[in-house]
Biopython code that builds the backbone (N, CA, C, O; Angstrom):
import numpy as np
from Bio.PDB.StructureBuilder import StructureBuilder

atoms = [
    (1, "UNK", "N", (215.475, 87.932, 89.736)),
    (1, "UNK", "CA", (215.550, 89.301, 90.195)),
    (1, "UNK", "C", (216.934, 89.657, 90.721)),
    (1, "UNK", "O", (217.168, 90.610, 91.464)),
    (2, "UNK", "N", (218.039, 88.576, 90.139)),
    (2, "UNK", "CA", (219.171, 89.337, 90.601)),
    (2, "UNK", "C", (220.247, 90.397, 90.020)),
    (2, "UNK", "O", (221.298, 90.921, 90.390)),
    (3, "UNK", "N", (219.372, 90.414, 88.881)),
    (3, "UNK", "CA", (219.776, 91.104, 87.885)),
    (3, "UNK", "C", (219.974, 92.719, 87.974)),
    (3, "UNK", "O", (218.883, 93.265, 87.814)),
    (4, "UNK", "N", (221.197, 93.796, 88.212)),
    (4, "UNK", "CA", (220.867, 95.046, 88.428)),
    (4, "UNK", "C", (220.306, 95.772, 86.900)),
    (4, "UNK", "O", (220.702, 95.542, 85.757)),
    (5, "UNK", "N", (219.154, 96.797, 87.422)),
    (5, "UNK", "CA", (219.041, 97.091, 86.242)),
    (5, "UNK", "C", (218.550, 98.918, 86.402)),
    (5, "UNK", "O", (218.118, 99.360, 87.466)),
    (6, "UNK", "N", (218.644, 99.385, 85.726)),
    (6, "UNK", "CA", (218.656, 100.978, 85.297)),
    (6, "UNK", "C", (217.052, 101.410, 86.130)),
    (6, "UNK", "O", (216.081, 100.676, 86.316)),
    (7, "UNK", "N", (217.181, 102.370, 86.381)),
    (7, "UNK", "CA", (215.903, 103.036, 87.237)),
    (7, "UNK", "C", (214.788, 103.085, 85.833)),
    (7, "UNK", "O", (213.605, 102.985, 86.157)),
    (8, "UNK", "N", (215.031, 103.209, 84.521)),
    (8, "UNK", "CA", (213.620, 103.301, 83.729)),
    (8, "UNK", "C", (213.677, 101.891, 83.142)),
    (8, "UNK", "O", (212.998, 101.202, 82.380)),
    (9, "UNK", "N", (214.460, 101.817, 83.636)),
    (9, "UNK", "CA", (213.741, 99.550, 83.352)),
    (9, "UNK", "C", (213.257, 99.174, 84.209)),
    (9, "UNK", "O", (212.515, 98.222, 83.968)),
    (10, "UNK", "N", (213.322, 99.554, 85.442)),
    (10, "UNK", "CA", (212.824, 99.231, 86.849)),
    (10, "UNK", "C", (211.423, 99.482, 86.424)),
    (10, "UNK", "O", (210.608, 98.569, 86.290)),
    (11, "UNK", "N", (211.077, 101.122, 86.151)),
    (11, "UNK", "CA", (209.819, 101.113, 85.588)),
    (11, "UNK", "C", (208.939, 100.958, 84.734)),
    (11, "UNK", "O", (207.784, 101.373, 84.837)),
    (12, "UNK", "N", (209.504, 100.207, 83.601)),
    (12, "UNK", "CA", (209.272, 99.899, 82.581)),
    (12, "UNK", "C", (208.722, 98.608, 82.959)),
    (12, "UNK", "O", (207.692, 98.196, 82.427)),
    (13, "UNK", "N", (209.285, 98.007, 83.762)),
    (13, "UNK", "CA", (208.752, 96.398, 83.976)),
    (13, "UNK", "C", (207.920, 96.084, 85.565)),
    (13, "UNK", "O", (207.592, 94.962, 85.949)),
    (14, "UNK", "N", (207.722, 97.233, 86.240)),
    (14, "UNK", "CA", (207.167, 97.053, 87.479)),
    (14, "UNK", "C", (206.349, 98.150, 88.085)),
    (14, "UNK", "O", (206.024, 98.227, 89.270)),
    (15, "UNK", "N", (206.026, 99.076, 87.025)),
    (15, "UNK", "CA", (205.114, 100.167, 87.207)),
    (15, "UNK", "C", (203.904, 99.579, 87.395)),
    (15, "UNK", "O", (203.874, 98.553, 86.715)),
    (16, "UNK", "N", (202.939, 99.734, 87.967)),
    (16, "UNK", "CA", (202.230, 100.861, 88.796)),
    (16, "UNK", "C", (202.745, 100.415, 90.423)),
    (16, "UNK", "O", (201.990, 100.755, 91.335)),
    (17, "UNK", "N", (203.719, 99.839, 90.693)),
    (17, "UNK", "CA", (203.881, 99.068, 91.938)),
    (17, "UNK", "C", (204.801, 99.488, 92.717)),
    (17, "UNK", "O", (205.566, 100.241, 92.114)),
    (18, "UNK", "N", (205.131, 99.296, 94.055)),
    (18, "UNK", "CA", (205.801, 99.682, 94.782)),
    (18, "UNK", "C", (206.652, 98.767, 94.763)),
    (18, "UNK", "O", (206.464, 97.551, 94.743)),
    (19, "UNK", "N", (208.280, 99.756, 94.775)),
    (19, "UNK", "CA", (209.088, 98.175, 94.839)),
    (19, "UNK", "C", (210.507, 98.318, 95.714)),
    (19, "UNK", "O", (211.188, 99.341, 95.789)),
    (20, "UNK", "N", (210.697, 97.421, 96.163)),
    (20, "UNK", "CA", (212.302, 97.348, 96.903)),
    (20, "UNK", "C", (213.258, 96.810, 96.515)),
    (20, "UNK", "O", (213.427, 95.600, 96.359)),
    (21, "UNK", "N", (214.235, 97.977, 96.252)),
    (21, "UNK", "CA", (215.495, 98.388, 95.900)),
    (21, "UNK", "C", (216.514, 97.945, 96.381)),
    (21, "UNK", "O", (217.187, 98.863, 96.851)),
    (22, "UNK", "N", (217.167, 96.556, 96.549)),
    (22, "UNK", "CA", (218.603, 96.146, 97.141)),
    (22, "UNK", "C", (219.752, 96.890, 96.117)),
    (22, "UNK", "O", (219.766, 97.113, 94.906)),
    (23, "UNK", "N", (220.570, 97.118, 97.071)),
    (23, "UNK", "CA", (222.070, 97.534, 97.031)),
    (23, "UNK", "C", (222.003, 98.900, 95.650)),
    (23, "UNK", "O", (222.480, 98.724, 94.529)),
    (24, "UNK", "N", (221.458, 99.906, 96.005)),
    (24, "UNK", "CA", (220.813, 100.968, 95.224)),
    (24, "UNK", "C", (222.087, 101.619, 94.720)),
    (24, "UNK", "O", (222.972, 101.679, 95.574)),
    (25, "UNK", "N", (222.391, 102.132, 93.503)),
    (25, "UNK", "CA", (223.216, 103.352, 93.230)),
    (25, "UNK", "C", (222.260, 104.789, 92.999)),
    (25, "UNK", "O", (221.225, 104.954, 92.353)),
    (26, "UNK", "N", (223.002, 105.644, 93.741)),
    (26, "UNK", "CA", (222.874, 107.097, 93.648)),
    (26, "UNK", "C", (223.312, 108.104, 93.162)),
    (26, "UNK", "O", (224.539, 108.137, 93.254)),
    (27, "UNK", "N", (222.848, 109.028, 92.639)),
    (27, "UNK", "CA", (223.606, 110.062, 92.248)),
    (27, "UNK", "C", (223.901, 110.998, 93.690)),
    (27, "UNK", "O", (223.712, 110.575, 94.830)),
    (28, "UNK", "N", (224.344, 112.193, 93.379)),
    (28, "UNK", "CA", (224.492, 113.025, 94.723)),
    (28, "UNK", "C", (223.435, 113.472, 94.870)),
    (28, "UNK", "O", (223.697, 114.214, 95.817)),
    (29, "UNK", "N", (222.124, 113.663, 94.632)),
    (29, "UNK", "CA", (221.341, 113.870, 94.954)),
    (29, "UNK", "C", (220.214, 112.604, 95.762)),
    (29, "UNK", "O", (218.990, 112.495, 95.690)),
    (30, "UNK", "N", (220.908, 112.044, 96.269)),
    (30, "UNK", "CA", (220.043, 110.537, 96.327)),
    (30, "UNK", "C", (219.284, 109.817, 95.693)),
    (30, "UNK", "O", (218.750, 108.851, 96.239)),
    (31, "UNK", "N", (219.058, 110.139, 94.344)),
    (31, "UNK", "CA", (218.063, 109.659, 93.053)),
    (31, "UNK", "C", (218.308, 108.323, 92.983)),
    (31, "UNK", "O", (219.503, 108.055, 92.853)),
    (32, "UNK", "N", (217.701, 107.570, 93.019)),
    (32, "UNK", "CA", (218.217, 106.134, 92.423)),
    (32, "UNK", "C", (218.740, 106.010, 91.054)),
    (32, "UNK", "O", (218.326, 106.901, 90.311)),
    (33, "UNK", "N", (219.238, 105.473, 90.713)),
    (33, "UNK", "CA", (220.318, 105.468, 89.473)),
    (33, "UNK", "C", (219.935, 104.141, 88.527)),
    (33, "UNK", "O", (219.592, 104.184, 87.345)),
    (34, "UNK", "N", (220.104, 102.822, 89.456)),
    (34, "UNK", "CA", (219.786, 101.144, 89.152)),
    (34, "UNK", "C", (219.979, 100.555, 90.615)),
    (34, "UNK", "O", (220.265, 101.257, 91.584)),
    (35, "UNK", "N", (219.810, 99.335, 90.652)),
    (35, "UNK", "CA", (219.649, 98.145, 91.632)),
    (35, "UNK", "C", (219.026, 97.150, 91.195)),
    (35, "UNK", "O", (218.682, 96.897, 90.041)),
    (36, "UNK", "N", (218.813, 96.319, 92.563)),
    (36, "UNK", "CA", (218.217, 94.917, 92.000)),
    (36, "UNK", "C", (217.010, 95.017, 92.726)),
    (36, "UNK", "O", (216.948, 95.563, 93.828)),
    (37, "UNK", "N", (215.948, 94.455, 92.084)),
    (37, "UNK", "CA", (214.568, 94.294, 92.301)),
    (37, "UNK", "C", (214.523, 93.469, 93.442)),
    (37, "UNK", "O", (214.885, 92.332, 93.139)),
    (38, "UNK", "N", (214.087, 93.632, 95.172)),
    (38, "UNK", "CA", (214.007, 92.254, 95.988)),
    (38, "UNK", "C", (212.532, 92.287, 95.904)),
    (38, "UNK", "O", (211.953, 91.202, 95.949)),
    (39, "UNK", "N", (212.246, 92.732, 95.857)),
    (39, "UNK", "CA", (210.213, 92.410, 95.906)),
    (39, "UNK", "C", (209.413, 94.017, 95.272)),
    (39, "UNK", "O", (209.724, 95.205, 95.344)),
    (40, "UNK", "N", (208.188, 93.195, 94.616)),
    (40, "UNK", "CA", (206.935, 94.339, 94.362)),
    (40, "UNK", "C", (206.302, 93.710, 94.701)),
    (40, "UNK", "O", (206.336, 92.513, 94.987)),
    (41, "UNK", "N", (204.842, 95.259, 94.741)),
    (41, "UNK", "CA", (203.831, 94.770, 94.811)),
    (41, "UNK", "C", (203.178, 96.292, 94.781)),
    (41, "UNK", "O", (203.737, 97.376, 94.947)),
    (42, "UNK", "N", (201.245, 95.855, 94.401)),
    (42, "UNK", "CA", (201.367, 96.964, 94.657)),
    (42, "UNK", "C", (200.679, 97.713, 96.175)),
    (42, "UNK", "O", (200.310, 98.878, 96.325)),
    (43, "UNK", "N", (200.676, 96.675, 97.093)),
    (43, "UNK", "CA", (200.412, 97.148, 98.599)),
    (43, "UNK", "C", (201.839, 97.440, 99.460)),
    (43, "UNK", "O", (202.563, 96.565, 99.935)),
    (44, "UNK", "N", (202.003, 98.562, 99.518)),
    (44, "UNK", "CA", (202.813, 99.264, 100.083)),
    (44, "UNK", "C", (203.520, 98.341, 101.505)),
    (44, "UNK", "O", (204.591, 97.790, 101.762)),
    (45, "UNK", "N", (202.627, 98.498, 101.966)),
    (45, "UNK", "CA", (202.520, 97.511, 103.442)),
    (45, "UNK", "C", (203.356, 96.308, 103.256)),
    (45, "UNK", "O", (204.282, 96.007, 104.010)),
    (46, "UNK", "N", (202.884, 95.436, 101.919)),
    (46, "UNK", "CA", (203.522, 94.575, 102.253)),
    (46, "UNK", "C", (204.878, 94.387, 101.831)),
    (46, "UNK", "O", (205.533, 93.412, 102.197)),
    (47, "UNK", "N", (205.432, 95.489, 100.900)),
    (47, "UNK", "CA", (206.749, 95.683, 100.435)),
    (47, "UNK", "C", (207.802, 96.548, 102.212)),
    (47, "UNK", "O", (209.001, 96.555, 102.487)),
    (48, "UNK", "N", (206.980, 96.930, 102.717)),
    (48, "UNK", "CA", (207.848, 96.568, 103.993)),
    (48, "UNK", "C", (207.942, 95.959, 104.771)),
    (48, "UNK", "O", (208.860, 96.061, 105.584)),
    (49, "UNK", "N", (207.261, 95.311, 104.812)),
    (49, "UNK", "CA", (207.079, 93.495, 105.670)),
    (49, "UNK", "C", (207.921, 92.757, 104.952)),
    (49, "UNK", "O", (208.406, 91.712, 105.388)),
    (50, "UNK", "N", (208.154, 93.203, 103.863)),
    (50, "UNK", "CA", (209.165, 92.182, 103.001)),
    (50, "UNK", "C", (210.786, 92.439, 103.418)),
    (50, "UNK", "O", (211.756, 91.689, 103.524)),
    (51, "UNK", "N", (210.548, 94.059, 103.622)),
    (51, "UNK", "CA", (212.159, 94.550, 103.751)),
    (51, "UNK", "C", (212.441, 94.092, 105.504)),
    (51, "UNK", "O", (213.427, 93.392, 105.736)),
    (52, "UNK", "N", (211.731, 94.430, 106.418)),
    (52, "UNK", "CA", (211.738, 93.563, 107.487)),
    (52, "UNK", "C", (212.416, 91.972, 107.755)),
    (52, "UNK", "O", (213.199, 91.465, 108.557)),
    (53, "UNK", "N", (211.688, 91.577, 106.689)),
    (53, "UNK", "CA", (211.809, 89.855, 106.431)),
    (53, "UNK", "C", (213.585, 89.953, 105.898)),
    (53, "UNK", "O", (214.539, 89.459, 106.500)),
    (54, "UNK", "N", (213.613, 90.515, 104.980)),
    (54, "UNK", "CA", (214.682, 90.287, 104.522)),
    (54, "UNK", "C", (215.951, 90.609, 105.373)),
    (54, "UNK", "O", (216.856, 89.881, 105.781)),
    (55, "UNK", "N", (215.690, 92.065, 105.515)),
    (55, "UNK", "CA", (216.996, 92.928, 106.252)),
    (55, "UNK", "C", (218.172, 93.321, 105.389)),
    (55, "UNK", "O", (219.387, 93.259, 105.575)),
    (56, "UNK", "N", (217.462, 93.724, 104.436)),
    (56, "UNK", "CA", (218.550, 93.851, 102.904)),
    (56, "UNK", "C", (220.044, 94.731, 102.930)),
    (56, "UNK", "O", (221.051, 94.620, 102.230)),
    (57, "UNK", "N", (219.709, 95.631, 104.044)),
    (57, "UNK", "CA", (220.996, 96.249, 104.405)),
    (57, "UNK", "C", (221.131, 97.463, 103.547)),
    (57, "UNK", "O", (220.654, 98.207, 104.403)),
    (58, "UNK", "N", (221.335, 98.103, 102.764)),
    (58, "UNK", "CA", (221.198, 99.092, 102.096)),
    (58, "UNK", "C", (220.132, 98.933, 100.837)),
    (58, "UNK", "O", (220.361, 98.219, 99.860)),
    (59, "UNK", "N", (219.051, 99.636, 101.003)),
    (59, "UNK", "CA", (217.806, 99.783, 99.985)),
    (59, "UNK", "C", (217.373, 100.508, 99.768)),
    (59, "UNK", "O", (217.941, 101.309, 100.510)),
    (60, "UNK", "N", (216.243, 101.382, 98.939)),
    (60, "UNK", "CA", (215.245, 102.065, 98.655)),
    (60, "UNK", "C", (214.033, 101.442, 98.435)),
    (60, "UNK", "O", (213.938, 100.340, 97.894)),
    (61, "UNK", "N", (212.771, 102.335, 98.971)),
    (61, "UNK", "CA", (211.651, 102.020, 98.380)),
    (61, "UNK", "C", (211.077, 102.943, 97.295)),
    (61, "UNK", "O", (210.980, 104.152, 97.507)),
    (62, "UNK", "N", (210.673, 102.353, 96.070)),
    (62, "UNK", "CA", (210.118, 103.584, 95.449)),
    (62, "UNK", "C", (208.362, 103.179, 94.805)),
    (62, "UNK", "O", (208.059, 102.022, 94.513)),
    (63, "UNK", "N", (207.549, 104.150, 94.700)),
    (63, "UNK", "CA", (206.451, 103.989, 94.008)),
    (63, "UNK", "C", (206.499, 104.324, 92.878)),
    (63, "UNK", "O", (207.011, 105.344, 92.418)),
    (64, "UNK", "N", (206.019, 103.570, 92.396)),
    (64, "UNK", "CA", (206.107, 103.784, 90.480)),
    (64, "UNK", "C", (204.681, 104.113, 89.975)),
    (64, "UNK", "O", (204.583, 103.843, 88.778)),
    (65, "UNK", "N", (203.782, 104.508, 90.404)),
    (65, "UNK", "CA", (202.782, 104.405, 89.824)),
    (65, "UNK", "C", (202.856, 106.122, 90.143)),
    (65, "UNK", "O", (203.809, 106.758, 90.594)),
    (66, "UNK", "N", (201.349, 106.664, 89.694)),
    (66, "UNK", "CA", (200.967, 108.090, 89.877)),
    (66, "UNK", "C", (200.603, 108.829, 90.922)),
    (66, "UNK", "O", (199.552, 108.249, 91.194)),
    (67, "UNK", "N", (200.678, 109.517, 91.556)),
    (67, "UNK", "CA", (200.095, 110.604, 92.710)),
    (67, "UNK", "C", (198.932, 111.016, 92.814)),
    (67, "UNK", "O", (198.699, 111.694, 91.813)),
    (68, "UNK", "N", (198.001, 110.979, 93.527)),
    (68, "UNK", "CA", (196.942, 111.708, 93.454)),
    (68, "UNK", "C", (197.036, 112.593, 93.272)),
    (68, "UNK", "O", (198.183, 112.863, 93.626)),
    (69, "UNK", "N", (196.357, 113.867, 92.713)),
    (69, "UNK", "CA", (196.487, 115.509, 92.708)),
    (69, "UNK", "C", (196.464, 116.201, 94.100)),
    (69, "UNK", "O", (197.300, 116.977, 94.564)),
    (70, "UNK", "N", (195.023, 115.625, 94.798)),
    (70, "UNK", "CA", (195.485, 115.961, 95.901)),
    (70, "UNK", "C", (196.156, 115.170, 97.214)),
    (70, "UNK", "O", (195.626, 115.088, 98.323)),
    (71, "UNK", "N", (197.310, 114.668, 96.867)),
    (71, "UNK", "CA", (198.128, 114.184, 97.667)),
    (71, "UNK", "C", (199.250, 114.692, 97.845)),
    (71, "UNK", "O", (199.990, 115.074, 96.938)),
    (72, "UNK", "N", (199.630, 114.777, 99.769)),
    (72, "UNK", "CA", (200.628, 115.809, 100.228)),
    (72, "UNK", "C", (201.757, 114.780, 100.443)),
    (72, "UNK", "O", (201.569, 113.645, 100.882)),
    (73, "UNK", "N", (202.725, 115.199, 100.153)),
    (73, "UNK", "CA", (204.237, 113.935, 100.377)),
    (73, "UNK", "C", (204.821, 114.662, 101.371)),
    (73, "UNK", "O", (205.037, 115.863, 101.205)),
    (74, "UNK", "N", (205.265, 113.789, 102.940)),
    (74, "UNK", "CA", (205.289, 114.305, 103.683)),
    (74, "UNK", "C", (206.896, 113.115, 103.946)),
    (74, "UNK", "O", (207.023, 111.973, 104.387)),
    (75, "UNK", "N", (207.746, 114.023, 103.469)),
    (75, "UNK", "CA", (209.136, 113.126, 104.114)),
    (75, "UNK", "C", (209.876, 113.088, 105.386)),
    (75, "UNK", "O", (210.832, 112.325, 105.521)),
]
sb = StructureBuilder()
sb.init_structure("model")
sb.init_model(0)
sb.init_chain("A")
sb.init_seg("    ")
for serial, (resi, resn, name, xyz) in enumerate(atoms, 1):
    if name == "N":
        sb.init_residue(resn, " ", resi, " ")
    sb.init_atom(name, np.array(xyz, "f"), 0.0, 1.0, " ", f" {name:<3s}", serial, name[0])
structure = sb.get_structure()
């Protein structure tokens, strides 16, 4: 997983799962761009117990899987 790789390879190989993002590139909009995979899964919870553990220093988390319809995203 040290491999950086493009945001639709990210999901191509780790969808439906939640995953953390070491040393992320962005566009100006904060989009993720690529990075390196430090952990999935698909319990949320424990992909931040992971980033905890680690202390990766600059990351993202993203969910790759689908939204409920009725689900409110509250940033």
């Amino acid at each position: 997983m040290n491999r950086i790789l493009k945001m639709a390879e990210i999901e191509a190989e780790y969808a439906p799962d939640w995953v953390l993002i070491g040393e992320p590139e962005t566009d100006d909009g904060l989009e993720v761009i690529s990075g390196k995979i430090l952990f999935h899964s698909p319990d949320r919870d424990e992909v931040y117990r992971k980033a905890r553990e680690l202390q990766p220093g600059r990351f993202a988390v993203r969910y790759l899987g689908t939204w409920p319809e009725n689900m409110a995203l509250v940033l």
